[in-house]
C-alpha positions in Angstrom: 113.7 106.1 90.9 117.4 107.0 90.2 116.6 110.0 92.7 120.9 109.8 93.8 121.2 111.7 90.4 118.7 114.8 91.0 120.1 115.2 94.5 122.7 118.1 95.2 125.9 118.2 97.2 125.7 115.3 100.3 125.6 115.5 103.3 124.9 114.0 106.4 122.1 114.3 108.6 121.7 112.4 111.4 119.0 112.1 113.8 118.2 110.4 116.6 114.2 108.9 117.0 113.1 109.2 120.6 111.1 106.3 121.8 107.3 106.3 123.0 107.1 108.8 120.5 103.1 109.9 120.4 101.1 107.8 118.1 100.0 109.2 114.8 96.7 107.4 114.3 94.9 106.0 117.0 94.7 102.3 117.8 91.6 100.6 116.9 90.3 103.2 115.0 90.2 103.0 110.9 91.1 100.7 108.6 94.7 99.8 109.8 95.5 96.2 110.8 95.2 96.7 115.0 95.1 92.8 115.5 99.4 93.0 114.3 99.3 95.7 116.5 97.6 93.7 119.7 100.1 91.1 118.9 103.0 92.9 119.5 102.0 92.7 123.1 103.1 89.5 123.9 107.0 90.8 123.2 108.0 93.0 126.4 111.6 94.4 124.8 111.3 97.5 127.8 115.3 98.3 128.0 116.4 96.9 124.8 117.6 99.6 121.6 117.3 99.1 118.3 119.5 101.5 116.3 118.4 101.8 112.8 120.3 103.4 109.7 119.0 104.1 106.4 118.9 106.5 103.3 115.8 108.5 104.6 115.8 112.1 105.3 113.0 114.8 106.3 109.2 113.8 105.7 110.6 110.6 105.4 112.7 109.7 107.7 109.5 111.0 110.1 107.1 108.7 108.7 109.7 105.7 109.3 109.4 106.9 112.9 106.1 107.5 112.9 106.1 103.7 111.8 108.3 102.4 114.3 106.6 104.3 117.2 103.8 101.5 116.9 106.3 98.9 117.8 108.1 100.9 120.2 104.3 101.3 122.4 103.3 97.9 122.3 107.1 96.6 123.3 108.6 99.3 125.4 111.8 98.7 123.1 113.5 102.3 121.7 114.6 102.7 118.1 117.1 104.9 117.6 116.7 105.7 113.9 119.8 107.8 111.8 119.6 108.7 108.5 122.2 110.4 105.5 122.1 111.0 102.3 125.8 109.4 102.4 124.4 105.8 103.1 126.2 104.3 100.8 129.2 105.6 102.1 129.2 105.6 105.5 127.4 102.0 106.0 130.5 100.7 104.8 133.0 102.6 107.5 130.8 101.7 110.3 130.6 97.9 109.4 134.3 97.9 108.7 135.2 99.7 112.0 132.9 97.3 114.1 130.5 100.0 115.0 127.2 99.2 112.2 124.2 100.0 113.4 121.9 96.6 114.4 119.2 97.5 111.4 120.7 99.2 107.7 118.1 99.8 104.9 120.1 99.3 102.0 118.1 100.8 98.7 120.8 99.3 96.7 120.3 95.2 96.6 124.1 95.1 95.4 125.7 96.8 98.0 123.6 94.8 101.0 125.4 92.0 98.8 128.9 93.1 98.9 128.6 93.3 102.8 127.3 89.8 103.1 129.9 88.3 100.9 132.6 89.9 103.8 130.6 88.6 106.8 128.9 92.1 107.6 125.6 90.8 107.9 123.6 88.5 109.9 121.4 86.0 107.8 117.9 85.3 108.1 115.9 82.2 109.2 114.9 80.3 105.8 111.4 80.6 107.3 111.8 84.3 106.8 112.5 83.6 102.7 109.5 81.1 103.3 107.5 84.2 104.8 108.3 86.3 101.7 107.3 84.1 99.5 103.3 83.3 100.4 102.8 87.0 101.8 104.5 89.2 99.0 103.2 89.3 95.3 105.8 88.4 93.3 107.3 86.9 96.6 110.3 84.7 95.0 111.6 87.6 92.7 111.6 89.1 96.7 113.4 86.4 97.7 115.9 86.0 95.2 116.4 90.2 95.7 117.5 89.3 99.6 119.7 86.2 99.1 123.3 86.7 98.8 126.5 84.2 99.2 127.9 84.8 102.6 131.8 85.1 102.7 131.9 80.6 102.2 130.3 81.5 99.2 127.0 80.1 100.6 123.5 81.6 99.6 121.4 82.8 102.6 118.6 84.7 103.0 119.5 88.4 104.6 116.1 91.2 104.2 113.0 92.1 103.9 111.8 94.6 101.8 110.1 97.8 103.0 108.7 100.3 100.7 109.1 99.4 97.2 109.7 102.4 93.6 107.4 101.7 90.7 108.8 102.2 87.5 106.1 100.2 85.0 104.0 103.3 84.2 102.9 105.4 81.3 101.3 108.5 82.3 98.2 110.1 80.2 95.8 113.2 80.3 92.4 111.3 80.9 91.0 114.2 78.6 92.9 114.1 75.7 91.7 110.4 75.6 88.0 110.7 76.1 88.3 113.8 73.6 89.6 111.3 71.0 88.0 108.2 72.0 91.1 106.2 73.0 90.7 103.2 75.6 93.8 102.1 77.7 95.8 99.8 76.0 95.8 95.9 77.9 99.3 94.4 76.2 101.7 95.7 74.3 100.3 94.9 71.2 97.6 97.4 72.0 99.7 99.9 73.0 101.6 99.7 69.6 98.5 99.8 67.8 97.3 103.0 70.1 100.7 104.7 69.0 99.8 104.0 65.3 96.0 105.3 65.3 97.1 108.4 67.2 99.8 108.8 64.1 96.9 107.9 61.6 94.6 110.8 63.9 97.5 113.6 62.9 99.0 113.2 66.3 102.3 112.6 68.1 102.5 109.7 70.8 104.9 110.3 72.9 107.1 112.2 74.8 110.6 111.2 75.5 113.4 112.9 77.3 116.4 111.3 78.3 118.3 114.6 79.5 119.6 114.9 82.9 122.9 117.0 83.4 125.9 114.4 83.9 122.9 111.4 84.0 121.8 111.9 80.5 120.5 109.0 79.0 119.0 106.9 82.5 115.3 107.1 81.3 116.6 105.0 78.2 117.7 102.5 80.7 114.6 101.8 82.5 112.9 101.7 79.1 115.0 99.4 77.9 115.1 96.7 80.9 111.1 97.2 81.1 111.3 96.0 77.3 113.6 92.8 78.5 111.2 92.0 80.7 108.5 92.1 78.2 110.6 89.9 75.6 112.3 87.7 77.7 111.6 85.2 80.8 113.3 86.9 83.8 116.5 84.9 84.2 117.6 86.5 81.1 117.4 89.9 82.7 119.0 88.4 85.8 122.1 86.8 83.5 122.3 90.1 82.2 122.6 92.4 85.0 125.1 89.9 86.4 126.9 90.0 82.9 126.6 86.1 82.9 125.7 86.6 78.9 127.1 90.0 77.7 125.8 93.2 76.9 125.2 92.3 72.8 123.5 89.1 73.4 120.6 89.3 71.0 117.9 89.6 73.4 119.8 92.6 74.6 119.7 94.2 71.5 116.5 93.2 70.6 115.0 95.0 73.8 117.3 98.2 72.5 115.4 97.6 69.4 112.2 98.2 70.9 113.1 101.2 72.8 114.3 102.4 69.4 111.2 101.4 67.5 109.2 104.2 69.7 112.0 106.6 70.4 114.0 106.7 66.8 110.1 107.2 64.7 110.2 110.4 64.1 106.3 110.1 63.4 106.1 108.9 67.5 107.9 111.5 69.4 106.9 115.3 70.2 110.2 117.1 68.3 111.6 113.9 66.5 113.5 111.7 67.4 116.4 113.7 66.9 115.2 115.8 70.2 115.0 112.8 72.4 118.6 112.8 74.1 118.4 116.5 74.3 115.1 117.2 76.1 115.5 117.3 79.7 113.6 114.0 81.3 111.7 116.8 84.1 110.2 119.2 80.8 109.7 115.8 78.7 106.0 115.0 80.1 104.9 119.1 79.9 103.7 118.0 76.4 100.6 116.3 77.6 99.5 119.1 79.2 99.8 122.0 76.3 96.8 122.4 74.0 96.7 120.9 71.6 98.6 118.0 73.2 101.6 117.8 71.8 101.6 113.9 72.8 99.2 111.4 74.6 101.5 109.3 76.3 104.7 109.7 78.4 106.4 105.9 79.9 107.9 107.3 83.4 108.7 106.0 87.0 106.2 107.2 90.2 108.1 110.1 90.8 107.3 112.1 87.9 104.0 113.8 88.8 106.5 116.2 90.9 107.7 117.7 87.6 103.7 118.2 86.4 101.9 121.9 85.9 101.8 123.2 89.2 98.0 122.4 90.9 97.3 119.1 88.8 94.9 116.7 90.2 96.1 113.5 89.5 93.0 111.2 88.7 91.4 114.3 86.8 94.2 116.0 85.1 96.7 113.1 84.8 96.4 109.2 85.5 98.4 106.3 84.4 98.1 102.9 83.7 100.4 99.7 83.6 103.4 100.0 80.9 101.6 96.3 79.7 103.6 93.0 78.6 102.8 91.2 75.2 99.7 88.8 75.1 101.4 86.6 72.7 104.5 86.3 74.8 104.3 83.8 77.9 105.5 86.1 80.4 103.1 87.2 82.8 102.7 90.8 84.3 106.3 92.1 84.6 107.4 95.2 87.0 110.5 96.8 86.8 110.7 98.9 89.5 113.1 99.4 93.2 113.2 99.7 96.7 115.0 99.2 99.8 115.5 96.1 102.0 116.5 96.1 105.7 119.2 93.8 107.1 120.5 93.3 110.3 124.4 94.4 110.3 124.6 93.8 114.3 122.4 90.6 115.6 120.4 91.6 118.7 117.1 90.3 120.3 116.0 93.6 119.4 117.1 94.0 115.6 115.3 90.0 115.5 112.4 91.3 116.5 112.2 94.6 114.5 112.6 92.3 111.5 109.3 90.4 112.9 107.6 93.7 112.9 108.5 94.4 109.7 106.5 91.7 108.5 103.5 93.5 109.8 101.0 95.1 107.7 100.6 97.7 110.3 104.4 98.4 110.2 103.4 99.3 106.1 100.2 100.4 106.6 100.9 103.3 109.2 104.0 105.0 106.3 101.2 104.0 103.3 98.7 106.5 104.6 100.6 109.2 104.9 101.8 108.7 101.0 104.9 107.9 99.4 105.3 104.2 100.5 103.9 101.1 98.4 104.2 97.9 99.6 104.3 93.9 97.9 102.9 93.1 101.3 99.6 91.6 99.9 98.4 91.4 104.1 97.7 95.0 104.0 94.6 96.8 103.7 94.5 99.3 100.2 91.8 101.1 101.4 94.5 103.0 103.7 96.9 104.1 100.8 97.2 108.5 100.7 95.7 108.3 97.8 93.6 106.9 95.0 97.0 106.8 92.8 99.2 105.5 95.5 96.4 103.0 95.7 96.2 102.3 91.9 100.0 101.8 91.8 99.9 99.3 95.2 97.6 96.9 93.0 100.1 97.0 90.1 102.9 95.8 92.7 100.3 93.5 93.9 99.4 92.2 90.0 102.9 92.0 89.2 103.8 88.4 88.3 107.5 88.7 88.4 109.6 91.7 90.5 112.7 93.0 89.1 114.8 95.7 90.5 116.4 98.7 88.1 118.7 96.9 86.4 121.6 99.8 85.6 122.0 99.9 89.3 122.7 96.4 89.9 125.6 96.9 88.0 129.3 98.2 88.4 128.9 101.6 88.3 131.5 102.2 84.8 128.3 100.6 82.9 124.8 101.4 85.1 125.7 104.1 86.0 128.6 105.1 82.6 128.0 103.3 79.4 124.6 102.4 79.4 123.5 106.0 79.8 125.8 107.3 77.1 125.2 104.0 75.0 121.4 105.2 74.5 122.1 108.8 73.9 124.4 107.4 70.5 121.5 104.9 70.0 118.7 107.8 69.7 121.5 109.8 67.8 121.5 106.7 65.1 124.2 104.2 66.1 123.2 100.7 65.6 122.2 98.9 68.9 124.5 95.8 68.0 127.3 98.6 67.8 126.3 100.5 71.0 125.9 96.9 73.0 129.2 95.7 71.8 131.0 99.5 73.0 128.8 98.8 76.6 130.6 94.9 76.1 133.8 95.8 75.6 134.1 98.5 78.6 132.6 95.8 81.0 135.2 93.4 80.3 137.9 95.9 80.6 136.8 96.0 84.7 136.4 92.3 85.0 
């Protein structure tokens, strides 16, 4: 989720972990992997650090160290885990001054990339990239997420990925459905055909807002390269983000095309589709909930249940189900979706070996049951997720055939983060999509 955007003012907050911190759930006992736990035994790492740095704040940054206190038990190493809402930022000054931290968590592929290319990070043993690829779903489009050209211009492997975003979703009220006899759609095709019978029933759809202060127009984004995805094999998407075929190649604008088929029908959209760019993305999913619906279906990353009616159940009130990808198209089960990868910026014994407990399933397993982690890891155990959602989305990661990260944010900022937004807000106003692509085009080649 493009959570940088709903954030206020930075700042940053750092904290020290302390090691043999006291163990959250007790080994042996439940459903967690204890035999990657037992294993760990064998390392003795008393007296070695680890210092960590990553993007994660509050509840989270204390389940990452609620994670980590597993590994420091069974080794007698101590991570020292900072965090700041400036990682971006300040990752870059430490590496460049010689001070980086021995473990960063990038939750931006591209910068992790700009780092390697300089000779800012330490690469990974190609048995690690062989490790990601039989023990993650999807485990190559992990692989290719993680290998960057070092500063020869070589590719080399450099993370692993822990904790992965979810973007592939279209959320429903299970009641609205079994009040009118709808099933959940299984391709695309379905979907469509949903969207025209609840049009034929005298209702609306869906609900689509792309408004968000400065950042209006990123849920167009994410609907748009979930669409790619759907209508074109993956190294399409990945020429594209990398602007390797421009902005107005056809498939581009055919995946605008249909975003624009749901968003621009008037007949498909709670307001019209002249309300679209204008309704804030946080009110845009309240229309499933009012009575009479006022739509059935609302496409939106994991986050959004924290913008629901306050006391919704999700399972009862809410669910969702897989945004799905054409049956008649060869293309397997796409995700579009984020997360962050961990590096090592200084090589140590200790920052090695961290990396090996990363490959745990107990290292996911211990942040998955206390919510807001999901994991490509396909060692873990599901029956430990929080919850039965954050369990239904872990099998979506785990169906996924192919992996692809947000694709606005893998590029320069003047277009993920510029352009592209305010190139879908003209497109829902009425501007053609070749126009709009050829706009985004032309401002990409003006910063090559």
């Amino acid at each position: 989720m493009k959570h940088k955007l709903l954030t206020g003012a930075a700042v940053i907050a750092l904290t020290a972990g302390t090691a043999q911190a006291d163990l959250l759930f007790t080994p042996g006992e439940g459903d967690f992997n204890w035999e990657s736990y037992e294993a760990l035994k064998s390392m003795d790492l008393s007296g070695e650090t680890v210092t960590v740095f990553g993007p994660w704040l509050g509840e989270e940054k204390d389940r990452f160290e609620s994670a980590a206190a597993y590994f420091e038990e069974a080794t007698g190493i101590d991570v020292q885990y900072s965090g700041s809402d400036s990682f971006e930022q300040q990752i870059l000054i430490d590496t460049e001054a010689g001070s980086p931290p021995n473990i960063a968590i990038f939750p931006q592929p591209g910068l992790a990339a700009n780092l390697a290319a300089k000779g800012l990070l330490s690469p990974l043993e190609s048995t690690d990239a062989d490790w990601v690829r039989e023990n993650y779903a999807a485990g190559q489009s992990w692989v290719d997420l993680a290998t960057y050209a070092d500063k020869d211009g070589n590719d080399q492997f450099y993370g692993l990925f822990y904790r992965a975003d979810l973007k592939s979703l279209v959320w429903y009220v299970p009641e609205n459905f079994e009040d009118a006899g709808y099933e959940i759609p299984q391709s695309m095709e379905e979907l469509k055909a949903l969207s025209e019978q609840i049009v034929a029933d005298g209702g609306t759809p869906w609900c689509i807002g792309l408004g968000s202060g400065s950042a209006t127009g990123w849920p167009a984004t994410d609907w748009v390269e979930d669409m790619l995805l759907r209508t074109s094999p993956p190294s399409v998407y990945d020429q594209w983000v990398a602007n390797e075929i421009p902005f107005n190649d056809p498939a581009i604008i055919a995946a605008i095309e249909e975003f624009g088929a749901f968003a621009r029908n008037d007949a498909y959209v709670a307001g019209g589709a002249g309300t679209v760019a204008s309704t804030d993305f946080r009110d845009s999913p309240k229309g499933l909930f009012e009575s009479p619906p006022q739509c059935y279906l609302h496409r939106q990353a994991s986050f959004i249940p924290a913008f629901f009616p306050e006391g919704t159940v999700m399972g009862e009130d809410a669910d969702f189900f897989y945004f799905p990808a054409y049956a008649s198209k060869d293309l397997g089960k796409p995700v579009l979706g984020a997360g962050t990868v961990a590096t090592i910026t200084q090589d140590s014994k200790g920052a090695r070996a961290f990396m090996d407990y990363i490959k745990s399933p107990l290292a996911h397993e211990i942040w998955m049951a206390q919510g807001g982690f999901l994991t490509p890891h396909n060692g873990v155990n599901p029956a430990v997720y929080e919850s039965d959602a954050q369990r239904k989305m872990g099998e979506i990661l785990l169906g996924a055939d192919t992996f692809r990260f947000d694709g606005s944010d893998l590029m320069p900022g003047a277009i993920g983060a510029g352009v592209f937004w305010t190139g879908m807000v003209d497109y829902t106003g009425g501007k053609s999509a070749e126009d709009v692509a050829a706009d985004i085009q032309n401002t990409w080649d003006g910063i090559k």
